[in-house]
ZADRENLUM-293920 format. One line per 8 residues: number of its first residue (from 1); their letters; for each residue x, y, z of N, C-alpha, C, CB. Coordinates in nm, 4 decimals, padded with zeros to 6 digits. Glycine has a CB too. Layout:
REM ZADRENLUM-293920
NUM) A) X/Y/Z/X/Y/Z/X/Y/Z/X/Y/Z | ...;
***
This chain:
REM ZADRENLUM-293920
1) XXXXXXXX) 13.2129/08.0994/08.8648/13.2133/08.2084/08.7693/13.0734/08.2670/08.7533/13.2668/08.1607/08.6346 | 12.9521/08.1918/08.7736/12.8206/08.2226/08.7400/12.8080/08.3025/08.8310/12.7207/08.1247/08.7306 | 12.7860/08.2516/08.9615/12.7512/08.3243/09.0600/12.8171/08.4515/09.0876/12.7571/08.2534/09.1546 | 12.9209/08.4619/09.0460/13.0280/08.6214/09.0501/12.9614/08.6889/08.9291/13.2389/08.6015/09.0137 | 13.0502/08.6764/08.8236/13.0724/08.7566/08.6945/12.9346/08.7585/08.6569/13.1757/08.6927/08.5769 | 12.8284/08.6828/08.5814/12.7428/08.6560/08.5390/12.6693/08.7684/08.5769/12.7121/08.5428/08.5619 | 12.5999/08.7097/08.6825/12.4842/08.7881/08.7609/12.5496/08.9071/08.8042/12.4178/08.7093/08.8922 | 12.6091/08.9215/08.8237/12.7328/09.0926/08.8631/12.7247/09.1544/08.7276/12.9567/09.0606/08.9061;
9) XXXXXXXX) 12.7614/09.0984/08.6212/12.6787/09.2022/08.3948/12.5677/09.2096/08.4760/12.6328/09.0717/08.1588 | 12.4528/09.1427/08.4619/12.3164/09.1529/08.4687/12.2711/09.2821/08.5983/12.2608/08.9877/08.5025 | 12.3329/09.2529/08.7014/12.3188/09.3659/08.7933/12.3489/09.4855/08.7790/12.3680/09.3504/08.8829 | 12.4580/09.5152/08.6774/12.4992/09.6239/08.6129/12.4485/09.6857/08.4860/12.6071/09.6028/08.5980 | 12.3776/09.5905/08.4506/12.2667/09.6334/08.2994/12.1664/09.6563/08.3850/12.2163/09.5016/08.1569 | 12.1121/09.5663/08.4813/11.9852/09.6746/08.5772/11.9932/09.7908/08.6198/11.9469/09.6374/08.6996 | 12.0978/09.8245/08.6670/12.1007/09.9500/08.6972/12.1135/10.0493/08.5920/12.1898/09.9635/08.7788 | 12.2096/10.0172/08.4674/12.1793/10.1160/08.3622/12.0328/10.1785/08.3253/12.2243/10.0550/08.2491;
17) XXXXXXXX) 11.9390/10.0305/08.2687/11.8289/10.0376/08.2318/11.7345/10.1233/08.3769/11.7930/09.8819/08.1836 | 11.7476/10.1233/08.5087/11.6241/10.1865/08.5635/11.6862/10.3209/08.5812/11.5567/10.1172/08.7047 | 11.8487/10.3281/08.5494/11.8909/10.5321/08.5307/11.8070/10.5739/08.3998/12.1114/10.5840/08.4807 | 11.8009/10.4970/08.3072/11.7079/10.5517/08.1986/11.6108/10.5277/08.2035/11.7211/10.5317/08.0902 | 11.5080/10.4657/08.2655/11.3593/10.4620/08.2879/11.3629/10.6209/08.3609/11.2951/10.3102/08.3988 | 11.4135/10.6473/08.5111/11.4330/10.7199/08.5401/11.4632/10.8907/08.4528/11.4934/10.6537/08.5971 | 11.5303/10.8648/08.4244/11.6053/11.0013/08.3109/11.4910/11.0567/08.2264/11.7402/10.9364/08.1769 | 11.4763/10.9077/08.1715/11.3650/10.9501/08.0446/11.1975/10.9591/08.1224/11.3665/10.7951/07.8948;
25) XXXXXXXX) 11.1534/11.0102/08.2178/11.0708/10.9837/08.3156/10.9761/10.8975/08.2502/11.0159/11.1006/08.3796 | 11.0180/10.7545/08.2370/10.8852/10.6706/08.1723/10.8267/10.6204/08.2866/10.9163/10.5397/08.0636 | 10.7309/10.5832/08.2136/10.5888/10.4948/08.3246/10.6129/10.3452/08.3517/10.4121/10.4874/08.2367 | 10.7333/10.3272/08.2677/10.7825/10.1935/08.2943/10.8189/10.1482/08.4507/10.9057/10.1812/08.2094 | 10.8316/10.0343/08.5497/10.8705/09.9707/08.6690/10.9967/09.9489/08.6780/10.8125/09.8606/08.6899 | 11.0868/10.0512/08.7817/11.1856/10.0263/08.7447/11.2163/09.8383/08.7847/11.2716/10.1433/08.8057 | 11.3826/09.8129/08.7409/11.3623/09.6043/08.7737/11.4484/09.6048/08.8973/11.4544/09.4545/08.6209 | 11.3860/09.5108/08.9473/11.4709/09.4838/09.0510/11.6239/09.4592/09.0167/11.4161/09.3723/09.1166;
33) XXXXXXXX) 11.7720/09.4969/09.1345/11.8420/09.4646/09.0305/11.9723/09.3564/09.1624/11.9018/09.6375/08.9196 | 11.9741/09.2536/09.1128/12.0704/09.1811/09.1937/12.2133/09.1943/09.1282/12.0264/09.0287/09.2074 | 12.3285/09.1491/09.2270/12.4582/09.1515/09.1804/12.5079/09.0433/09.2171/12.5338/09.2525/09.2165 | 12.4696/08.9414/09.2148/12.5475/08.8626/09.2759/12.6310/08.8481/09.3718/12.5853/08.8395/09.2270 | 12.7278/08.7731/09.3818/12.8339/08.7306/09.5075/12.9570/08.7783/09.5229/12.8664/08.6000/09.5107 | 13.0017/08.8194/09.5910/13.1234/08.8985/09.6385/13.2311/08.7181/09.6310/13.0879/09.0059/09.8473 | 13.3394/08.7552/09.6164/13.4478/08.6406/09.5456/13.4263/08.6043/09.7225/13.6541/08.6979/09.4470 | 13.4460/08.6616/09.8468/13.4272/08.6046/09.9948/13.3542/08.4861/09.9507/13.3393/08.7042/10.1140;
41) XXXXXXXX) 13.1669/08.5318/09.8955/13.0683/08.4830/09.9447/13.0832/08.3338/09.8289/12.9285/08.5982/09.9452 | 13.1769/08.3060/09.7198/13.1749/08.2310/09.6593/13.2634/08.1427/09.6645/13.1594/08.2673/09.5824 | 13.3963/08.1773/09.7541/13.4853/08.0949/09.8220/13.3955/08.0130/09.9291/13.6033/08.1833/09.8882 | 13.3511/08.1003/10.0663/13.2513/08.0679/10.1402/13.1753/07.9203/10.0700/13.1590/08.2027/10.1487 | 13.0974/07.9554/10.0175/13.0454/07.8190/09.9392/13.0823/07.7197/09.8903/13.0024/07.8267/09.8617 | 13.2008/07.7537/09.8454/13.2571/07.6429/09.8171/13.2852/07.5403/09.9475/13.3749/07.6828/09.7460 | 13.3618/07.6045/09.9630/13.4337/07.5531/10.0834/13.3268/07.4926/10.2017/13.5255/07.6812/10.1453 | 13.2421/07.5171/10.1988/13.1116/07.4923/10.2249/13.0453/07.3374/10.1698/13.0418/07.6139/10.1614;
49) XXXXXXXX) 13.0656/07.3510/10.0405/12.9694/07.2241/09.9595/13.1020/07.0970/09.9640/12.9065/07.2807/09.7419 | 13.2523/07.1145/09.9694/13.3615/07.0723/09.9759/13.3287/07.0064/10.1468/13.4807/07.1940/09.9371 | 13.3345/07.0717/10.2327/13.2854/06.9882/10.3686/13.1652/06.9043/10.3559/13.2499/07.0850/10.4870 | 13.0504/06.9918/10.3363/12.9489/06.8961/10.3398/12.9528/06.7658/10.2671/12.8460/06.9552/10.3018 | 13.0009/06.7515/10.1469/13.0214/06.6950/10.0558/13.1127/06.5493/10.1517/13.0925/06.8016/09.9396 | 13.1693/06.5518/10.2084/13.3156/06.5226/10.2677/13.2560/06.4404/10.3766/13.4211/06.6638/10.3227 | 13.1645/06.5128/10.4354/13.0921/06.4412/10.5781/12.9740/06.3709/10.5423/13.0413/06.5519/10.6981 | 12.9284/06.3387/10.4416/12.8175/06.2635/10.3920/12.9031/06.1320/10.3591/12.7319/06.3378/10.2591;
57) XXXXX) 13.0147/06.1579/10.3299/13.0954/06.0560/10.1768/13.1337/05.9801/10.2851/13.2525/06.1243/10.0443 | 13.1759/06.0281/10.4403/13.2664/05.9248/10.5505/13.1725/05.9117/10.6502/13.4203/05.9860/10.6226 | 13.0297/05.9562/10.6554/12.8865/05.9166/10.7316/12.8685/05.8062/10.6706/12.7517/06.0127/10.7197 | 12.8496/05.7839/10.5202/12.7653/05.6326/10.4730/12.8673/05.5721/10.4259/12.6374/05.6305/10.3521 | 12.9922/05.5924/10.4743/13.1005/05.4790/10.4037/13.0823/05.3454/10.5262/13.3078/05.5565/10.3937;
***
């Protein structure tokens, strides 16, 4: 949920805030603005930490 939704608000309040730095022509920097993970890139991972996870557990058994 973090990695989706979370950071995906926050990426979307960045971009509000540098249309109004912008708009209002301030001297302010606009922020960098991330969005997080596409639901692919968070399945991906999982499924990911679920293997790795899996091949460590039947390596040192």
């Amino acid at each position: 949920y973090d990695a989706m939704m979370v950071r995906y608000s926050s990426g979307m309040q960045g971009e509000t805030l540098n249309k109004l730095i912008s708009e209002q022509g301030s001297k302010l920097k606009k922020l960098r603005v991330a969005h997080g993970h596409t639901p692919v890139e968070v399945a991906a991972g999982a499924a990911i930490g679920v293997v790795v996870a899996a091949v460590v557990f039947f390596a040192t058994k």
